[in-house]
C-alpha positions as CSV (number, residue, x, y, z in Angstrom):
1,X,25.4,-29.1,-19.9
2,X,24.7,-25.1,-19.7
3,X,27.6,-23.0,-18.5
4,X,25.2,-19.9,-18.7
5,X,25.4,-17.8,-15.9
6,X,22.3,-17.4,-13.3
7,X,21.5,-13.9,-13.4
8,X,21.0,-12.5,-10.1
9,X,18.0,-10.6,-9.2
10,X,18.0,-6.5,-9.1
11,X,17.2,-5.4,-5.7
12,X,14.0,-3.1,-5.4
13,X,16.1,0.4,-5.1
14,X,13.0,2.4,-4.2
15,X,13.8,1.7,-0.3
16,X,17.4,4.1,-0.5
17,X,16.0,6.2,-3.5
18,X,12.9,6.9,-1.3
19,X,15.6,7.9,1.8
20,X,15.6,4.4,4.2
21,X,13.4,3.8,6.6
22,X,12.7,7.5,7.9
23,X,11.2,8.6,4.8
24,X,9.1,5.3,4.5
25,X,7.5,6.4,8.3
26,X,6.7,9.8,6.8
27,X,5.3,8.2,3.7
28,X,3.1,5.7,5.9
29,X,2.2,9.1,8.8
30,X,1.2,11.4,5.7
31,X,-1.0,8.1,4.4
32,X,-2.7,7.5,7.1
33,X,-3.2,11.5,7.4
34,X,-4.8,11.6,4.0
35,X,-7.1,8.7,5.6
36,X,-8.3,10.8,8.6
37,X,-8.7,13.9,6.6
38,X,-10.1,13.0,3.3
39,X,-13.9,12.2,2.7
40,X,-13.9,9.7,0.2
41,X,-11.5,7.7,2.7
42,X,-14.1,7.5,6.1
43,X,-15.1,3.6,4.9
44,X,-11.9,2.5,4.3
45,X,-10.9,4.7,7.8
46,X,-13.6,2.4,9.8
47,X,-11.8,-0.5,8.9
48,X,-8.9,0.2,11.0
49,X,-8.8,0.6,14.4
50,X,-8.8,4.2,16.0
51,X,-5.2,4.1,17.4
52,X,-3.1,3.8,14.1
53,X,-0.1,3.1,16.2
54,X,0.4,-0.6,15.6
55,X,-0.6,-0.5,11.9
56,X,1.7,2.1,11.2
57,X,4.3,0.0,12.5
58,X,3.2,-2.8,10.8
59,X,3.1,-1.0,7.6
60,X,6.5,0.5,7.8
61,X,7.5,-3.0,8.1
62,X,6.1,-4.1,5.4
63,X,7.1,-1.0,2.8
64,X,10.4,-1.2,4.1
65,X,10.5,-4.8,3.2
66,X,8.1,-4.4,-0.2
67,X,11.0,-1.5,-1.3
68,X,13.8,-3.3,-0.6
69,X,15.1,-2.4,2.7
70,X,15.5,-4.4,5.8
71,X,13.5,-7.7,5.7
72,X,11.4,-7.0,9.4
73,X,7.8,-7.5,8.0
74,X,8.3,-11.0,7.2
75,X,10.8,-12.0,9.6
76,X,8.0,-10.8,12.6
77,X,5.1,-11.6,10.4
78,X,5.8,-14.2,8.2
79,X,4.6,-14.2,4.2
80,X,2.8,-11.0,3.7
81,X,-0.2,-12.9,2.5
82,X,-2.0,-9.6,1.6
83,X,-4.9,-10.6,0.3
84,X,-5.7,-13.3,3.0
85,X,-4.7,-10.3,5.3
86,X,-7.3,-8.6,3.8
87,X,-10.2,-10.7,3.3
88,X,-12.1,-9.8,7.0
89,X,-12.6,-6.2,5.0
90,X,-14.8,-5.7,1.8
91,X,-12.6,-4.0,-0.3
92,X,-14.6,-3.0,-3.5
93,X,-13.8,-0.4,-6.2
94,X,-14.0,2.4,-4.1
95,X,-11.9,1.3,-1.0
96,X,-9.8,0.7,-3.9
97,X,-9.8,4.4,-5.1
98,X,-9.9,5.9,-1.6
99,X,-6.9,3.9,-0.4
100,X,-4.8,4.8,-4.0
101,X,-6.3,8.4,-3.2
102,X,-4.5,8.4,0.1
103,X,-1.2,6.9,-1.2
104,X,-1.1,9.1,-3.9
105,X,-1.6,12.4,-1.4
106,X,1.1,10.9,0.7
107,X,3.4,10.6,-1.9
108,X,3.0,13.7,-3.6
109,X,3.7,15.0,0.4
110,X,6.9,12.9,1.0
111,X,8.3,12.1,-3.0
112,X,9.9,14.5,-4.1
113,X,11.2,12.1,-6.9
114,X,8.6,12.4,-9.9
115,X,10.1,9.6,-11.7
116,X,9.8,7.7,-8.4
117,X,6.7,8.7,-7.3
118,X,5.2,7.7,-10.7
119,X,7.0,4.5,-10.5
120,X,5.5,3.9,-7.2
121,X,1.6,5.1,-7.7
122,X,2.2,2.2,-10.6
123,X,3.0,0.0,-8.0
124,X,0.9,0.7,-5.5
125,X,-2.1,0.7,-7.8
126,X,-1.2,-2.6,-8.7
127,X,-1.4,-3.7,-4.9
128,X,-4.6,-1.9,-4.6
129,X,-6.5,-4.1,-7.8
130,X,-5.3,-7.4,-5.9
131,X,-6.8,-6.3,-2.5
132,X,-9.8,-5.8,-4.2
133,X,-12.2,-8.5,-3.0
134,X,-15.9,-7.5,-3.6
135,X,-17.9,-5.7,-6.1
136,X,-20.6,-3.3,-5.4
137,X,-23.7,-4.0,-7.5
138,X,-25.1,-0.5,-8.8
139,X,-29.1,-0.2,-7.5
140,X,-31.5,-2.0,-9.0
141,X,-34.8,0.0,-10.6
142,X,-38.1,-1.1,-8.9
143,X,-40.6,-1.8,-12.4
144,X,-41.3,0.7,-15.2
């Protein structure tokens, strides 16, 4: 018979380190900001509907959940689920890079952690690999 302990899990601190759930809504406003300004972003952009209202909300659900804050994401929502969540879209290597290129502008705006921020883009760019759904064969040559 073990008498070893079970060792509890470490909360996900990023949620109070990043500043609760008001600094998560600037993090997701200055994302989706990088999304309608940024060029590389317009595909990824078409995949959402024009009033961002309801995925905003949605998303500051889910970050404040993913960071370890208040649990409202899966309580309204379910299991995240992210990828089946994400299927509808073709998310290739660069909606990948767009979307990372959009966090990471958001975060440099609204993390004024370094440490954090870099422990985050590692995160996030994790996220971003698993969404990835498709590939994008390069152009084929017509005969030489």
């Amino acid at each position: 018979m073990s008498t070893a302990l079970p060792i509890a899990a470490t909360p996900n601190p990023h949620f109070v380190r990043l500043g609760g759930e008001p600094a998560v809504a600037r993090l997701v406003d200055a994302f989706y900001g990088a999304m309608d300004s940024r060029a590389d972003a317009r595909t990824i952009r078409a995949m959402h509907e024009a009033d961002l209202a309801h995925t905003k909300a949605v998303l500051v659900n889910y970050l404040c959940e993913w960071l370890g804050g208040p649990k409202r994401y899966s309580a309204t929502r379910g299991t995240p689920m992210l990828r089946r969540r994400h299927h509808p879209f073709d998310i290739d290597d660069s909606a990948r890079d767009a979307w990372m290129a959009c966090m990471r502008q958001a975060l440099a705006e609204t993390c004024t952690d370094a440490a954090q921020r870099a422990e985050l883009e590692s995160a996030f760019a994790k996220v971003a690999a698993h969404l990835r759904n498709t590939t994008v064969s390069p152009p084929t040559e017509g005969p030489r």
